[in-house]
N, C-alpha and C positions, 0 to 999 in steps of 0.2 A: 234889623240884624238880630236885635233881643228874639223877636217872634221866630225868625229862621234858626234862632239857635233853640231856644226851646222846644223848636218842633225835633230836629235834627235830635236835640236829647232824649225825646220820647220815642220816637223810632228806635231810638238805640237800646232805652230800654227794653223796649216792646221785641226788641231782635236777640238780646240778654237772654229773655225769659225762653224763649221760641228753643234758643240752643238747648239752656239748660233742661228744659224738657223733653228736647229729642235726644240728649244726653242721657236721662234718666230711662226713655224707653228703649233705645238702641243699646243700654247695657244690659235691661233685663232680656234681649232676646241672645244678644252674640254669650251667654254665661250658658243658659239651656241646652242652645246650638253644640257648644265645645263639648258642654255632659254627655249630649245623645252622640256626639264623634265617635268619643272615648269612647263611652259605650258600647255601640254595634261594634269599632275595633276590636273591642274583648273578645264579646261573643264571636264573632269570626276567625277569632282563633283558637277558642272553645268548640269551634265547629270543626276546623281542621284538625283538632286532638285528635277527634272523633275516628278518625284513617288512618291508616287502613283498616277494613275489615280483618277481624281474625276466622278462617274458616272450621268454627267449630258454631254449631248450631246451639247451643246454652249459650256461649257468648257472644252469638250474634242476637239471641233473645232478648239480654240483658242490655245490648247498644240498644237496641228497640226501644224498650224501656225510658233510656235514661234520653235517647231523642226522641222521644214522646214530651220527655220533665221539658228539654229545653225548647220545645219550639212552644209550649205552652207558655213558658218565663218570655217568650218574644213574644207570642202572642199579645198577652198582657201588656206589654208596654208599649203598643202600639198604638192610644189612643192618645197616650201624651205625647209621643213623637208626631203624629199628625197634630195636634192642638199648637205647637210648637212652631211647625212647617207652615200652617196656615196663618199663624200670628206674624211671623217674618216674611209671609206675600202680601197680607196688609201693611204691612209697613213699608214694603219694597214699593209698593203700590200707592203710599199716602209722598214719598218721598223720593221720585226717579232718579237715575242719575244717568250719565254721559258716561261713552266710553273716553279713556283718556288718550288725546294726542298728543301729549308733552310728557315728559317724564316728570315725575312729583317731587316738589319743591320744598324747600327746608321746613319742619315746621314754624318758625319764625316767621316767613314767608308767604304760608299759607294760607288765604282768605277764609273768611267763614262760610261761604257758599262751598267752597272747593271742600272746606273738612268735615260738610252735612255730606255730600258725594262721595268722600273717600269711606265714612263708616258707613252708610249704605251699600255702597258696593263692597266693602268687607261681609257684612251679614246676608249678601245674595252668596258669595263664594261658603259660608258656612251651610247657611239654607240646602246649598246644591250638594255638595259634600256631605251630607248627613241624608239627604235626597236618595243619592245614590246608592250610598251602604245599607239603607234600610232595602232598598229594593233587591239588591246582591245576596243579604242576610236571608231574608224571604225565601229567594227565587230559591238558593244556596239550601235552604231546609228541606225545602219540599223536594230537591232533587237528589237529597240524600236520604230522606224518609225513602222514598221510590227504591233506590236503592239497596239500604237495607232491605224491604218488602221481597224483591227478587231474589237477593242473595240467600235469604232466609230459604226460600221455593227450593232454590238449583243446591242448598242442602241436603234438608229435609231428601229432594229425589237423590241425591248422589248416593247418600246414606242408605235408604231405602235398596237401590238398585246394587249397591254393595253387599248388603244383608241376603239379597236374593240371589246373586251370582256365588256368593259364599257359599250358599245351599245347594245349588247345582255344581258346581268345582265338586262338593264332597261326593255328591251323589256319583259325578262321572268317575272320579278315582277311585270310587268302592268298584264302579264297573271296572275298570281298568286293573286292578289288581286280580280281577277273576280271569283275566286271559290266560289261559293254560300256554306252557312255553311251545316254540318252534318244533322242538324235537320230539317235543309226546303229540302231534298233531298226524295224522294219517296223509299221504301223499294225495289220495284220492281227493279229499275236504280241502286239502290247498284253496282252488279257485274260489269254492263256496266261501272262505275265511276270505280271500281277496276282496272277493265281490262287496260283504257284509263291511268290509272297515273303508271300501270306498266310500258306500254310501253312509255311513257313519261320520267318515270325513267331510263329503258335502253337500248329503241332505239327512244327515242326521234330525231326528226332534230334538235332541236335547243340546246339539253341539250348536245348528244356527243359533235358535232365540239366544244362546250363550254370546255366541260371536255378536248377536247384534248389542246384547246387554254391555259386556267390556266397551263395545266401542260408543255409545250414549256416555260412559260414568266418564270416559278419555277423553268425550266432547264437552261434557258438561264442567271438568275440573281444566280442560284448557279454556273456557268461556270465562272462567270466576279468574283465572291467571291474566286474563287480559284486562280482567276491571281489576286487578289490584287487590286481590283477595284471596292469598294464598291459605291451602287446606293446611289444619293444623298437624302437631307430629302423627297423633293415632290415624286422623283420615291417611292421610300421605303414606304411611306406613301399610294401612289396610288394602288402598290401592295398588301399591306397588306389589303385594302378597297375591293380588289377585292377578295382577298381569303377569306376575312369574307362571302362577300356577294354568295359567292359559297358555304362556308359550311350551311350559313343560309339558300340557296336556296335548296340547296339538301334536309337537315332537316327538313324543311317546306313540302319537298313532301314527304319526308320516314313518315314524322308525319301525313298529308293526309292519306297517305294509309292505315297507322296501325290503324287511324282514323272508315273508310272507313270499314277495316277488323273487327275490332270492335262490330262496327253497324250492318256490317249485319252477324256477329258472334251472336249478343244480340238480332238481332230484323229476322233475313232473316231468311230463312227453317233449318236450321241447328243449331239455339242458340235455350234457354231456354225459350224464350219466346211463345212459341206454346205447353210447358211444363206447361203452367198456365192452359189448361183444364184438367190436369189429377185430379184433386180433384174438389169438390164441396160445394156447400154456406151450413155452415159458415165457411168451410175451405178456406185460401187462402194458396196459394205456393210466399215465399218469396226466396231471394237469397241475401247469408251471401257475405262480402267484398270477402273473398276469394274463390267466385261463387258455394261456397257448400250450397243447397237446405235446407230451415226449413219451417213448415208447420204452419200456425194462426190459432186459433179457435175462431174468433170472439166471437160466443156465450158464451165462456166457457173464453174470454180474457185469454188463454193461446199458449205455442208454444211448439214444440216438433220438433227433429232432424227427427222421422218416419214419414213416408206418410198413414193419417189416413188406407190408405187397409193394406199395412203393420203392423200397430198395428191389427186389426183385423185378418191377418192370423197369427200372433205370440200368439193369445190368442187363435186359433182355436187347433196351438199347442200344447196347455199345454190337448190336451184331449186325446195323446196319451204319456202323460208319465206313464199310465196305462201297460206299456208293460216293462215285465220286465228283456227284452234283451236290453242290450246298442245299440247294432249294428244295430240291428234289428229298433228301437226306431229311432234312429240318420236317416235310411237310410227313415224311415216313414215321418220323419219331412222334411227333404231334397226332397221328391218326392214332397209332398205337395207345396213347397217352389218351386221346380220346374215345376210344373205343373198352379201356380201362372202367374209366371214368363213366362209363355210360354216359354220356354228353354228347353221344352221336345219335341217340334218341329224340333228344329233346329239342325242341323245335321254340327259336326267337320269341314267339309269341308269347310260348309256353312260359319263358323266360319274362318276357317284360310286365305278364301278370304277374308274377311274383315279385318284381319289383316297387312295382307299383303299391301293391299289398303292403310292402314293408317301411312304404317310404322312401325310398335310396337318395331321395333327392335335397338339396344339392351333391352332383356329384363331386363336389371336392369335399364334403364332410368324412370323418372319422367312422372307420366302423370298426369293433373292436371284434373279439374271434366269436364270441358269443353271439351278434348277428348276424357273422358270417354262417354259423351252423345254424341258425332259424333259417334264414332264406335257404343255402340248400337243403334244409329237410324237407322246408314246405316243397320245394322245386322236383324233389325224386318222389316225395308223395302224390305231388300231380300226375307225375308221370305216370307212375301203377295205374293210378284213376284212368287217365287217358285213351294209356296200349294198351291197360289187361295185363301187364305182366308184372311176372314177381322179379322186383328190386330189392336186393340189398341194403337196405337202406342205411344202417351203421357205417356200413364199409364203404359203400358211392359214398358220403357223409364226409367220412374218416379223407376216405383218398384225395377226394375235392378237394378239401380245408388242407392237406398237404400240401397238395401241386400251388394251392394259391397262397399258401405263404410262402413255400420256395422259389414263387414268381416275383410278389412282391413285397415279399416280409421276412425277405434271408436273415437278418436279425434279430428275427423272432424278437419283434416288441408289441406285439399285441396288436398290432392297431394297422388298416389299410385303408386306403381310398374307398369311395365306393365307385368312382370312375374307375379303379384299377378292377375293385369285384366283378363290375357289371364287362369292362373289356378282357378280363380271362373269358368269362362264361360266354358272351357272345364271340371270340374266336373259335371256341372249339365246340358251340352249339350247330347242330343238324341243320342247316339253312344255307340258303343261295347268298355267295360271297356278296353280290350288289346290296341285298339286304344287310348284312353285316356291317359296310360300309358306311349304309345308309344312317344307321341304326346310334354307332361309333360317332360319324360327324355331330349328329344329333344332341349327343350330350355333351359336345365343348360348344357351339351353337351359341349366339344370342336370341333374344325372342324374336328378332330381327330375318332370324335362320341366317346370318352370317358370323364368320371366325375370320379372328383375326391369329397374325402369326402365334403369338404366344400361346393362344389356347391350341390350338393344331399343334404346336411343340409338345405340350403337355399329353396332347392322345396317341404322338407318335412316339413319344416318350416311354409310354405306356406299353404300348401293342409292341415294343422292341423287346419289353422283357421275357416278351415269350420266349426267341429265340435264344437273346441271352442265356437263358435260365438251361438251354440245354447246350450252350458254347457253341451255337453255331453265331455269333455279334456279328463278328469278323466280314462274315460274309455280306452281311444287308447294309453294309458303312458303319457299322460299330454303331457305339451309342451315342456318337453327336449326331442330332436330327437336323441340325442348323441346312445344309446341305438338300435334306428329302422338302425340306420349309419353303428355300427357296426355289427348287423344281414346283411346287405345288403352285407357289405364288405367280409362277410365271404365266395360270392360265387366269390370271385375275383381272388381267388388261389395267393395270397400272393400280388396282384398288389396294386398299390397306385390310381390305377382308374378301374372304371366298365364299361361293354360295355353294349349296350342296352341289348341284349340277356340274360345275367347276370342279367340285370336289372327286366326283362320280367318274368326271373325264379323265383326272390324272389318275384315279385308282383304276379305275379300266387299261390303262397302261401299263398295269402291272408294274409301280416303281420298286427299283433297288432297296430301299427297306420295308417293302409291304411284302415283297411277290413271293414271299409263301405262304401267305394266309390263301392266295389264289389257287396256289401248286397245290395246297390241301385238299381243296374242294375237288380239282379233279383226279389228287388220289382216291378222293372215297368215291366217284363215277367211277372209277376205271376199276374199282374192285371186280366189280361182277359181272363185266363185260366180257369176251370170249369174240376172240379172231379168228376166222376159220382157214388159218395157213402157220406155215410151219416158219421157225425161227432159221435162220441160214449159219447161225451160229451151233446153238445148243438141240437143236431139230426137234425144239418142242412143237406138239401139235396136237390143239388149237394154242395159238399162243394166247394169255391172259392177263388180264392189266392192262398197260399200255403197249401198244404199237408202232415199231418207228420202222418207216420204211424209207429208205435210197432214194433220193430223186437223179442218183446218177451212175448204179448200174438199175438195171430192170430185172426183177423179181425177186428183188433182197430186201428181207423183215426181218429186222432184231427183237426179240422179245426184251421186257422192263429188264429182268434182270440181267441179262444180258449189257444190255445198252448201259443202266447205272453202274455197272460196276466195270464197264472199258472192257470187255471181253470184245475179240474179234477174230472172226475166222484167217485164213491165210487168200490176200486178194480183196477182203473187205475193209477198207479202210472207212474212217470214223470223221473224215476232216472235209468231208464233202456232204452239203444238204440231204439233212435227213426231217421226214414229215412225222409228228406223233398224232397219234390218235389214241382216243381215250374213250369213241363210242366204235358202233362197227361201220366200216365205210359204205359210203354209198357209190353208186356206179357212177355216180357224175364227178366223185370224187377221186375215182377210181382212174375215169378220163384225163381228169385234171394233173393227175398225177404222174400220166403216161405221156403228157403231153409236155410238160419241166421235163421230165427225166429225158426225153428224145433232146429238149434244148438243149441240157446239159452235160451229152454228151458229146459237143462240139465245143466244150469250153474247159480250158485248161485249169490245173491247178494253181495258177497264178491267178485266174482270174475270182477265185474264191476266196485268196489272200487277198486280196484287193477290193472287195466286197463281203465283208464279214457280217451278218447280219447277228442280233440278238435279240431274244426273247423276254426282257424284261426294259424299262427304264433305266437307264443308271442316273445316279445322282452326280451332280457336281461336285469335286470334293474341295475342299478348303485350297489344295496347294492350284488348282485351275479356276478357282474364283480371284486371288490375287493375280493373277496372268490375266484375264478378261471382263468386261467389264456385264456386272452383274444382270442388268436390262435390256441389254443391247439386242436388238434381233437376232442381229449375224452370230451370236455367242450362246444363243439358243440350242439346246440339245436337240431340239425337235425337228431341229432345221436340216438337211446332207450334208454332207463336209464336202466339200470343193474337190478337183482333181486334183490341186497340188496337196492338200491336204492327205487325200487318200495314198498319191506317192510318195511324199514323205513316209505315212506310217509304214507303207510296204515294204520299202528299204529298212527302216528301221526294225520289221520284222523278219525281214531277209536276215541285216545283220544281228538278232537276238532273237532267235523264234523262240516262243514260248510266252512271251510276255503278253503277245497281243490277245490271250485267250482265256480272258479269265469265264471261268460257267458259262458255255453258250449252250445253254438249256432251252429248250424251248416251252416255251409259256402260254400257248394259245394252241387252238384246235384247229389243225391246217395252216401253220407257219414254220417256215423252215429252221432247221437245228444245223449251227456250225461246229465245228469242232478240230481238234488239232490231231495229227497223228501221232500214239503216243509209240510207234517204235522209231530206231534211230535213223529212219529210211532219209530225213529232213537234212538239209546242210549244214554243217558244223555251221557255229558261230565263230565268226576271227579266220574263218578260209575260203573266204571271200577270193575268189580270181582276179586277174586285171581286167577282163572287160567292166566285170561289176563295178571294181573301183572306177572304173572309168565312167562308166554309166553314172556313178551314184555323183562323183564330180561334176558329170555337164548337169547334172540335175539342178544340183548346187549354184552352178553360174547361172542356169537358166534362172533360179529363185529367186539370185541376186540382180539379175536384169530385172524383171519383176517386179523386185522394190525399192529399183531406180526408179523403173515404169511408175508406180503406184504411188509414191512420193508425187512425182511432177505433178501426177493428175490432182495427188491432193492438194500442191500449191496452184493448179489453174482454178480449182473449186472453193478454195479461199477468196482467190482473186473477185470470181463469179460472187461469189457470196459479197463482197463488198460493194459489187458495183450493183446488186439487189436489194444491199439496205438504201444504198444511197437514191435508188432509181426513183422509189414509190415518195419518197419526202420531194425531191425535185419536182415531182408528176403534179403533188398534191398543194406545195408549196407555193411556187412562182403565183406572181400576182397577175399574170394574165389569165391564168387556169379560170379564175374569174367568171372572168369576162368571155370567157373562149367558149364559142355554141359545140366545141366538141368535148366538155368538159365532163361528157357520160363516159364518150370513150376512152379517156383518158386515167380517168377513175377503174375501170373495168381491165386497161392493162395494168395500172401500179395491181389490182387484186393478183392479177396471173402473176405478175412479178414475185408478191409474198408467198403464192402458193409454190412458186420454181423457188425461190428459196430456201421454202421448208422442205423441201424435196431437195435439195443439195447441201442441206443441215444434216438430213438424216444419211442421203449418201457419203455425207465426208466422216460420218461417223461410223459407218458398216467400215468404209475403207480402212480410217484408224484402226479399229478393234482387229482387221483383218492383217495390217500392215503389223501390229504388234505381237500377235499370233505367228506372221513368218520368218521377223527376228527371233522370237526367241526360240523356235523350233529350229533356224538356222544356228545360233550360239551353240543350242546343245548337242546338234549332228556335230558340228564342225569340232568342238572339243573331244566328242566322241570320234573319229578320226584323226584326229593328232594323237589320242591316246594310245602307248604304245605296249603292245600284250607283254605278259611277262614269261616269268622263261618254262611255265608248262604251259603257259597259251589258254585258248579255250576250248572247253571240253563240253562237246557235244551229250543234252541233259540226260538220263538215263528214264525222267518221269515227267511227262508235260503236265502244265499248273494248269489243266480246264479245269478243275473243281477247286477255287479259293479257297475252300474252307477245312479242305486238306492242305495246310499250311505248311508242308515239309517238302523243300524241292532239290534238286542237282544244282552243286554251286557252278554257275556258268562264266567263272571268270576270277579275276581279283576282285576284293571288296568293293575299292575304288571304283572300278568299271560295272560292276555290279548298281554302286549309286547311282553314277551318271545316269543308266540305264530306267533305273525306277523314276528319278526325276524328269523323267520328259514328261510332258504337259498333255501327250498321247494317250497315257495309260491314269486310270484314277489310284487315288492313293490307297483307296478303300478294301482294294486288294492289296493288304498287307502280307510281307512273307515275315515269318515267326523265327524259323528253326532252318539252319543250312543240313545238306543231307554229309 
């Protein structure tokens, strides 16, 4: 036991000594370790002093400098932080340790093995830590050295590129202050000065390399803004000098120019000012702020919006409201108006080069009055080019720009469509109506070459202010187009857009708000045409213009004037088919004619009330679209009206003649012309006999058998129709269909079954629209026969209404009976009466 304990004592000594010497050198390393922490901490935030950069180049010299002093003070002390580092991996190295799985125990508790492991793994965590931050401190200099380096460069050039734009700014504003003004400039030098400050603006020598120079110092001061290095006051201050003096410099030339464009916009061959000879003393031509034209009368100290020839052909007008067609009338005024205008010259083509020239497109953009007078200038300039002839060119100019703002810029605000521009000038430009049409659809069109409603609104919209403009509205359905939209649409076969061809079909039909753009065309054929027979009227001979001959006596020709203004001899009445012609006839037409006429004279005057034919489309009007149903076949204008239909009306023009006749003008070349007789020869309204009452009564019961009749059928074709849904599901359904080898044929009737369905879908629906049609034509006969005259009765009219647009007629009754009368679902709304006589 002695020897085990002496041994046991020398081990312990021997383990004594061991500690107190790894004591002694695990203190000298963890005291260096903590210095060099400390240390490189300082410095690292000696380093971040250092930021941000100030952006002035002396003091970015001076960081240079003084991060030159400190990475050399690191430099330096780099061999004892490694000497340090290396001493603490031999030590870590003479003495390992464990990671710890237990958390650390009192030291009390502690073993001496455990407390060699705990200060070695203290002086690895310091080792590491000082590890670290030297390599950070390092990395950290050299990436700010770099730094400054560059920032120093993108001075240096910002400064540089500053100093040189400085020098060209002054140079271009010595040039710029040598521009002589607007007004000491010669008219003639205008474009030369245009031309010069275009290319000054951009491809100037001195303006690019300028442009490119500002926009380098703007890149190079937003680069140095991104690293945190903003320019100091003076830089900042001298840039800012320079980019004013660039915006101001450029502004000064864009404002030259527009200057420049101005002037010889107002004074060069191209403005208004060469528009001051279109009138004469004591008229002057003035120009309102918003370069819309008004006219002085010195003499008379007044002003007017028209150009005194203007007023004079507008008064020249009023000497054919003697005619007592609308269409006819409108299409009279409009020739005149074009023939003014010189615009019966010029020919589509002629027109769409010019368009094109100017750009017009899109046509819903803005045009203001000023390119309205470029386009026609250029347009009557072509023209002389063309014919060879001397044009007026101020006055065609002047007159044009009138008639198109009182088309579509009665407000005079300056400013039009170019769809409305380019649809004046192609209505009443020299070309074949189809062309015009064509021409029209074209620019509401998608690239598609289909229209849809709304844009076709927009071009009927348009083409209506012609007539407007001279108060013929009334006549064509006034200015809702809703009505002309849905006639057009009807040849679209259910589409939501029409293609030209569609388009071309319903305007070949000459609708009620187009058909005198048609009537125009062939006033201007029939100008110069010459018939070699005498008028039976006024015994002109050769008669001239148009032609209308009798299809029911034989060898009776009315000349135009004649016939537009209701002249008729004693014997020739006006209410029986008459043929126009507008070229000279031919002998087969001659035949043709002789061959009606012989018909026609075996057919009475009832039978013409009865069969009333017209020479244009009429449109639907709003109060006969709520009455039928807008897609329906049967409800189709296009379609005959029925016998009961026709007796109806006939009666009801028995008992109101007058109404049924609005304009039967005739609108094509070889189609017949109706019309009413305008003396009192016709039978009072309201003295009606008994058989008539009597007649018009069984009429009535018959109507109402009818649509007893018409009902049933529609409840057996419901019936049908139910037992047609049900047939093809039972056919198709049952579970031996199967199995059953006749299961083709059975499939093949349920098909015929669906098709006889849909065929008695659409019959029960012609029947409704038809059944709904003869109630309410029945409600408003029947009211209008209970109504009972008042005590002057009715008075046979003194003026029949065949020309609508003469809207002043013979009151044919009390008001009340008056209304009834308008509201029948017979006549369109669109002949409005205005004024009782």
């Amino acid at each position: 036991m002695n020897l085990c304990w002496n041994e046991i004592k020398k081990k312990s000594h021997s383990l004594r000594a061991r500690l107190e010497a790894f004591s002694d050198h695990s203190g000298k390393l963890q005291v260096p370790l903590q210095e060099i922490i400390d240390w490189l901490g300082q410095k690292d935030e000696e380093l971040s002093a250092q930021l941000p950069l100030r952006g002035d180049v002396l003091l970015v010299q001076q960081e240079k400098e003084t991060h030159a002093a400190f990475m050399e003070e690191v430099k330096s002390r780099g061999p004892y932080i490694y000497s340090v580092l290396e001493s603490a991996q031999a030590f870590l190295s003479q003495h390992p340790f464990e990671e710890l799985e237990e958390p650390a125990l009192e030291s009390k508790d502690v073993s001496p093995r455990h407390r060699i492991q705990n200060i070695s793994r203290f002086v690895w965590k310091q080792a590491n830590v000082a590890s670290e931050l030297w390599e950070k401190l390092t990395a950290r200099c050299v990436d700010q050295h770099r730094h400054i380096e560059r920032t120093l460069e993108q001075l240096l050039e910002i400064k540089g590129a500053m100093e040189e734009l400085s020098t060209t700014l002054d140079q271009a504003e010595s040039v710029r202050e040598t521009w002589e003004p607007i007004g000491d400039l010669f008219i003639d030098s205008l474009p030369e000065h245009i031309q010069s400050t275009k290319v000054l603006l951009c491809k100037g020598e001195e303006l690019s390399p300028m442009k490119d120079g500002v926009k380098v110092v703007n890149d190079l001061a937003h680069q140095l803004a991104i690293s945190d290095v903003h320019l100091c006051m003076e830089n900042s201050r001298t840039l800012e000098q320079i980019n004013t003096r660039w915006k101001q410099l450029q502004a000064s030339i864009n404002e030259r120019l527009k200057q420049l464009q101005d002037a010889h916009r107002d004074f060069g061959p191209g403005s208004q000012h060469f528009l001051s000879s279109s009138v004469q003393v004591p008229w002057e031509r003035a120009i309102s702020p918003n370069k819309v034209p008004y006219y002085i009368n010195h003499q008379a100290q007044t002003t007017c919006w028209d150009h005194p020839k203007m007023t004079e052909l507008y008064q020249t007008l009023a000497d054919l409201n003697n005619i007592k067609f609308s269409a006819y009338r409108t299409a009279m005024k409009l020739r005149r108006v074009q023939k003014a205008l010189r615009l019966d010259m010029v020919t589509l083509a002629t027109a769409l080069e010019i368009f094109n020239e100017h750009d017009l497109q899109p046509s819903d953009r803005a045009m203001d009055v000023v390119e309205v007078i470029h386009c026609l200038t250029a347009l009557y300039e072509r023209l002389e080019e063309e014919r060879g002839i001397l044009v007026n060119v101020p006055l065609c100019v002047d007159m044009s720009l009138n008639w198109l703002l009182n088309v579509f810029d009665s407000g005079r605000s300056g400013k039009m469509r170019a769809l409305s521009f380019k649809t004046g000038i192609a209505c009443l430009c020299g070309t074949e109506v189809k062309e015009k049409f064509q021409y029209l659809f074209s620019q509401v069109a998608n690239a598609g070459g289909l229209c849809d409603q709304r844009h076709l609104g927009v071009l009927l919209h348009e083409a209506i202010q012609v007539p407007r403009q001279l108060g013929e509205v009334a006549a064509f359905g006034g200015s809702n187009v809703e009505p002309s939209i849905r006639s057009c649409f009807r040849f679209s076969n259910g589409k939501s857009a029409i293609e030209a061809s569609q388009f071309l079909e319903w305007a070949n039909l000459e609708p009620q708000s187009m058909v005198w753009l048609a009537v125009l065309h062939r006033v201007t054929m029939a100008e110069q045409v010459k018939h070699q027979t005498k008028c039976s009227v006024c015994r002109q001979c050769p008669i001239k213009g148009f032609r209308y001959r009798s299809l029911k006596q034989f060898n009776v020709d009315i000349c135009q004037t004649c016939f537009l203004t209701g002249r008729a001899s004693k014997g020739n009445k006006l209410h029986y088919p008459i043929m126009e012609y507008y070229t000279p006839t031919t002998s087969t037409e001659n035949m043709r004619d002789f061959a009606t006429t012989l018909k026609n004279k075996f057919r009475s005057k009832q039978y013409f009330s009865k069969h009333p034919q017209r020479g244009y489309l009429p449109v639907q009007s709003v109060l006969e679209a709520d009455l039928c149903i807008s897609c329906s076949p049967a409800s189709s204008p296009m379609l005959p009206h029925a016998d009961t239909h026709s007796r109806i009306e006939h009666f009801a023009s028995r008992y109101h003649p007058g109404l049924c006749c609005p304009d039967q003008y005739l609108l094509r070349h070889s189609s017949p012309i109706t019309d009413r007789e305008p003396g009192g020869s016709q039978q009072a309204p309201g003295s009606l006999n008994m058989d008539d009452k009597g007649e018009l009564e069984r009429v009535l019961a018959h109507l109402e058998d009818e649509n007893r009749i018409l009902q049933g059928e529609l409840r057996r074709l419901k019936w049908q129709h139910d037992e047609a849904v049900e047939s093809p599901t039972l056919a198709a359904g049952s579970p031996e269909s199967v199995q059953d080898p006749c299961n083709d044929e059975l499939l093949a009737e349920a098909r015929i079954l669906r098709q006889h369905k849909s065929r008695l879908e659409t019959r029960m629906q012609i029947l409704e629209d038809h059944n709904k049609q003869l109630e309410s034509q029945l409600h408003r006969l029947r009211e209008l026969l209970l109504q009972v005259p008042s005590e002057q009765g009715w008075v046979a009219p003194h003026e029949q209404w065949c020309c609508c647009s003469h809207r002043v007629r013979s009151r044919w009754g009390t008001p009340a009976q008056e209304e009834v009368m308008l509201s029948l679902p017979l006549f369109s709304a669109s002949w409005e009466v205005v004024a009782y006589r």
